[in-house]
N, C-alpha and C positions, 0 to 999 in steps of 0.2 A: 504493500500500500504506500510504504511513504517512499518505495523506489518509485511506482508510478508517478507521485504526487511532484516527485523533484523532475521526473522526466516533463511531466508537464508545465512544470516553472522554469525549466530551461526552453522548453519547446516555444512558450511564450514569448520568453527574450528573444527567440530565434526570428518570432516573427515582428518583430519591434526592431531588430536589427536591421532586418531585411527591408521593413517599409520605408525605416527613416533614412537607409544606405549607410549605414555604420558598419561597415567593412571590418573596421579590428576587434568590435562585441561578434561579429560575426564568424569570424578565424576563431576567435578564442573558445567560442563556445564549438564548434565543429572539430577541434584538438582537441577537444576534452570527450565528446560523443558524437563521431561523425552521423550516425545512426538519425540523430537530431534532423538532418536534412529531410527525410521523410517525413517529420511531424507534422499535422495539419491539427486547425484549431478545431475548439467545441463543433460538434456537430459538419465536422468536414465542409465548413463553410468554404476554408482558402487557405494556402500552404504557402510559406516561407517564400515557395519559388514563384507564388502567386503577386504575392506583394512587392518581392523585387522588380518581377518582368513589367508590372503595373505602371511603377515608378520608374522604368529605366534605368535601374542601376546596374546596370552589366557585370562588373565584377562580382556582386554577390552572386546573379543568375551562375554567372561561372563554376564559383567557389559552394554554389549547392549541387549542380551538377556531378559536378567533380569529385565528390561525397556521396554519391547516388542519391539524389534528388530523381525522381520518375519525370521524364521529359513531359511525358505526355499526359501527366496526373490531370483529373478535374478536380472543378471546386462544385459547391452544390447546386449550381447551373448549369453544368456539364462544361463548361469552358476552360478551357488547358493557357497555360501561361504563356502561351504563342496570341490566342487571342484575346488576352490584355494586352500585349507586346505592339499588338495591332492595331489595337480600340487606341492608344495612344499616341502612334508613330514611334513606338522608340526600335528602329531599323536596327541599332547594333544589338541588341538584344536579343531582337531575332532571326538576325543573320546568326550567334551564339546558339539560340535555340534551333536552327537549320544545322549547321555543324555537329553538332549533337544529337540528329535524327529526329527530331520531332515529328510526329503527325500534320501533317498539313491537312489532309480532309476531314477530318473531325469535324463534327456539328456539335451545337451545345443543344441542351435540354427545351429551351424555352421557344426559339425560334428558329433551330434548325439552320442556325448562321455558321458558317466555318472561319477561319482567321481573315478569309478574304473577300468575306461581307466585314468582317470589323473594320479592316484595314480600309473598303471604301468607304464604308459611310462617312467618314471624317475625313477620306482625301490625302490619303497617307500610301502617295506614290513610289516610293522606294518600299515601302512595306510588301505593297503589291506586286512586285516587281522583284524581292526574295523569296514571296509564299509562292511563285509559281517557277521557280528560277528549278525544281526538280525535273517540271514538263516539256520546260524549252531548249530545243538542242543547242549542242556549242556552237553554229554555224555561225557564218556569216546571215544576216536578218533576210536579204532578197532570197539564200539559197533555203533558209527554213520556209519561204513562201512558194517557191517554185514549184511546179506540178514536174513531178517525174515524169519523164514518157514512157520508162522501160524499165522491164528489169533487168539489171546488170548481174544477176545469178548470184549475188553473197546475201538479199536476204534485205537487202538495205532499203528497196523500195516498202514493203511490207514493216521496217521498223520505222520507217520515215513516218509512214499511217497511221501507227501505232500511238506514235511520240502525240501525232496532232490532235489523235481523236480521244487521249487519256488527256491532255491538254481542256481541248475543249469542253468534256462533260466536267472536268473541274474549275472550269471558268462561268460556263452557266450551271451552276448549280444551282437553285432556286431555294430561295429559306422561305420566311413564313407568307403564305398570299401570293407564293410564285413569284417572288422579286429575286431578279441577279443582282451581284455587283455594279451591272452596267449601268440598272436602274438607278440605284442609290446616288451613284457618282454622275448619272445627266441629271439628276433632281436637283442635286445640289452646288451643281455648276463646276464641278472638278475638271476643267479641260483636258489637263495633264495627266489624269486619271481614266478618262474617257478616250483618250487617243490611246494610252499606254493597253487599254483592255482591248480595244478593238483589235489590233495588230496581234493580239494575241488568241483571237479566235473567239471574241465574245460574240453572241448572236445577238443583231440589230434588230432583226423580227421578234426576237422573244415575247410574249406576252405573259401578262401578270396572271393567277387562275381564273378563271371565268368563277367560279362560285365565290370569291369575296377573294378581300385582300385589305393588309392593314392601312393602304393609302386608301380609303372608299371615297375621298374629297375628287380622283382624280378618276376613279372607275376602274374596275373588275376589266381584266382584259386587255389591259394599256400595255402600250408598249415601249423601247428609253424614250422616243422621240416624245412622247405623249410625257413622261417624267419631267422632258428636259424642257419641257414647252410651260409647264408647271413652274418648274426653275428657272427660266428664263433667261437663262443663257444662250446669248449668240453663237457663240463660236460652239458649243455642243451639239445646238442645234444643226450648222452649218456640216461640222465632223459625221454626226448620225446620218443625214442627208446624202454626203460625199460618199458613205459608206454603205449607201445602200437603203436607207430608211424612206418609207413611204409614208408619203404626206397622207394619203388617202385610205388607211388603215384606221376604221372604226372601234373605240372600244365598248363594253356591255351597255351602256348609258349611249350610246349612239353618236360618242363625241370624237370630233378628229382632231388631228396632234390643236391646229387652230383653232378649233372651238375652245381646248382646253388653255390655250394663251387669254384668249379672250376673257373667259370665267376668273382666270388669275388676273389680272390684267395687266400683260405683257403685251402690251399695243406693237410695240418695235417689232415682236414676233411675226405677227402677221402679216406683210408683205413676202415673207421668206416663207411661211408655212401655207400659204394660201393654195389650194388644191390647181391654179393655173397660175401659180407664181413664174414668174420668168427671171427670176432671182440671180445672179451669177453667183454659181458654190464656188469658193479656193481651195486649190488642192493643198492638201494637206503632207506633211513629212510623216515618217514615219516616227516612234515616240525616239528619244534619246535612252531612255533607258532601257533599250534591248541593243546597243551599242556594243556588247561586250561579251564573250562565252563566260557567264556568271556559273553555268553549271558545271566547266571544267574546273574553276576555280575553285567552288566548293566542295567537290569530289576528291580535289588534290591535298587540300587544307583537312578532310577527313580521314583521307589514306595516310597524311603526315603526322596524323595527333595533333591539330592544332586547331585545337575547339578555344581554349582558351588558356590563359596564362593569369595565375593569383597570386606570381612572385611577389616579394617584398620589393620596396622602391629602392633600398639600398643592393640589390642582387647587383654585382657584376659584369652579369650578360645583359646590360640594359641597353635596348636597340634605341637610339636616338631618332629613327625614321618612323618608328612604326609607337610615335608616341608614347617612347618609356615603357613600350612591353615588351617581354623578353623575345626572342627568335630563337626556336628552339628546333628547326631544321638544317641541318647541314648542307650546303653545297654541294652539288655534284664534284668528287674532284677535288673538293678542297678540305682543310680542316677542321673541324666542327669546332674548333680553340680561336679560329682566325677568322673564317669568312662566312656567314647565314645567309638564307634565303626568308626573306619578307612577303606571307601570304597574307595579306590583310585590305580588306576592300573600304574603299571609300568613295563614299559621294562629295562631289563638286560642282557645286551649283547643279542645272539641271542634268548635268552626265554625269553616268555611274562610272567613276575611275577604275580598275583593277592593277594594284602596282603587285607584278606575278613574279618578277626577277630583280628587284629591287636588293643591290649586292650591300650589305651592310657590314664595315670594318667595326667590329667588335675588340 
């Protein structure tokens, strides 16, 4: 009894360390009982790794992991610490939580959301752009669009198919009322978020379910354009359009993407959504953030052990590139005393950087 009673007053602090990002109550307490890392509070409401991934504090997420923390634990809404990591934007987190294998298609309990409903509905385009970084091949962007003509006999046209159409049903996944991500992010005018989805095989025809849906202001049956038309964004509207979106698709309520400008009152809308608009659409690029084989990267960073690093700030092997964390791979060829390899991804501005060969004099 009073073993339990102390596991759970440590367990406590564990989660107080963790929410407030107290890194060295949190070392301390994980040296003393790493086991701790699995505690979840009263009633398995939400765990240590919950509260970190919440708040962004990466290092802890690490330093629970690392401890066996369960990647892919729920709390009592069935959501896993990827989709707080999401709900919030914090991208290194769970770029950490992808390194470590996490579940990406998990749905929670309530709405049947996966990380990449979380990640859109607040417009958190690099989130979106790791939770799906498992589906998209390492190519070049034009060659993962390209239709094969043939098969070349190794099997590669067939995994090309493969790659698109596991892709796909995890991009329109439908949570609660049949809304995608795509929905969320034209509702709420995420340009960046709505380019970035479509290029990656979200469906522009989608439709919300015919038997209800938690938007019923906009109607049963809508489609993004009808979302975006709600939201009232231009340039979404314009993208869904360029990408195929029909102005003339009615949803249950008998309303078209215009009617629903109208109802909102997005007046601007309606010369562009008007069913004989003669509107001129601009074409659009493709997103910046599939710029980069993000899935070789993180393949090689998981074959290498380098989920994460919880060294102390005074450690020796402190890489000064890769912001004062350690490099704990060795060079092809070279010394592991003398010269590291730097896997560590970063965003800059709107292009996602990958510095892959980044030779760091230790």
């Amino acid at each position: 009894m009073g073993n339990s009673f102390g596991c759970s007053a440590s367990g406590e602090r564990l989660v107080s360390a963790a929410r407030d990002g107290d890194l060295v109550e949190a070392k301390m307490l994980l040296d003393c009982n790493p086991c701790l890392a699995k505690y979840s509070t009263f009633g398995g409401l939400n765990s240590p790794l919950h509260f970190a991934a919440a708040k962004g504090h990466n290092e802890i997420v690490g330093l629970l992991l690392e401890n066996g923390a369960d990647v892919n634990s729920r709390n009592y809404c069935g959501q896993t610490a990827l989709m707080q990591a999401c709900r919030y934007g914090h991208w290194e987190v769970v770029q950490t939580l992808l390194l470590f294998r996490c579940n990406v298609t998990r749905a929670d309990y309530l709405n049947g959301r996966t990380a990449l409903h979380f990640a859109a509905v607040n417009g958190h385009a690099r989130c979106i752009r790791l939770v799906v970084a498992d589906f998209v091949p390492s190519a070049p962007f034009e060659a993962m669009h390209a239709r094969i003509e043939g098969d070349t006999g190794d099997g590669s046209s067939e995994k090309n198919r493969f790659d698109q159409s596991a892709l796909s049903r995890f991009v329109n996944k439908a949570a609660d009322g049949g809304i995608t991500a795509l929905h969320m992010v034209a509702l709420n005018g995420y340009f960046d978020c709505v380019q970035l989805l479509l290029d990656i095989h979200a469906n522009v025809s989608s439709e919300t379910f015919h038997y209800g849906t938690t938007m019923d202001l906009i109607g049963a049956g809508s489609t993004p354009l009808h979302y975006a038309a709600c939201g009232g964004n231009l340039k979404c509207c314009q993208i869904l359009l360029a990408r195929g979106a029909s102005r003339t698709t009615l949803n249950c309520n008998g309303w078209l993407p215009v009617d629903v400008a109208r109802m909102w009152g997005r007046h601007w809308l309606e010369p562009l959504l008007a069913t004989n608009s003669e509107s001129t659409i601009p074409r659009f690029p493709h997103s910046n953030y599939l710029a980069l084989p993000l899935l070789s990267v993180l393949n090689i960073a998981r074959e290498s052990g380098l989920q994460c690093s919880t060294r102390s700030s005074d450690d020796p092997d402190i890489c000064a590139v890769c912001l004062e964390r350690a490099c704990n791979v060795a060079a092809e060829g070279k010394s592991s005393s003398s010269t590291r390899v730097c896997f560590i991804l970063l965003f800059t501005g709107e292009v996602m950087i990958s510095s892959l060969t980044i030779m760091c004099q230790t």
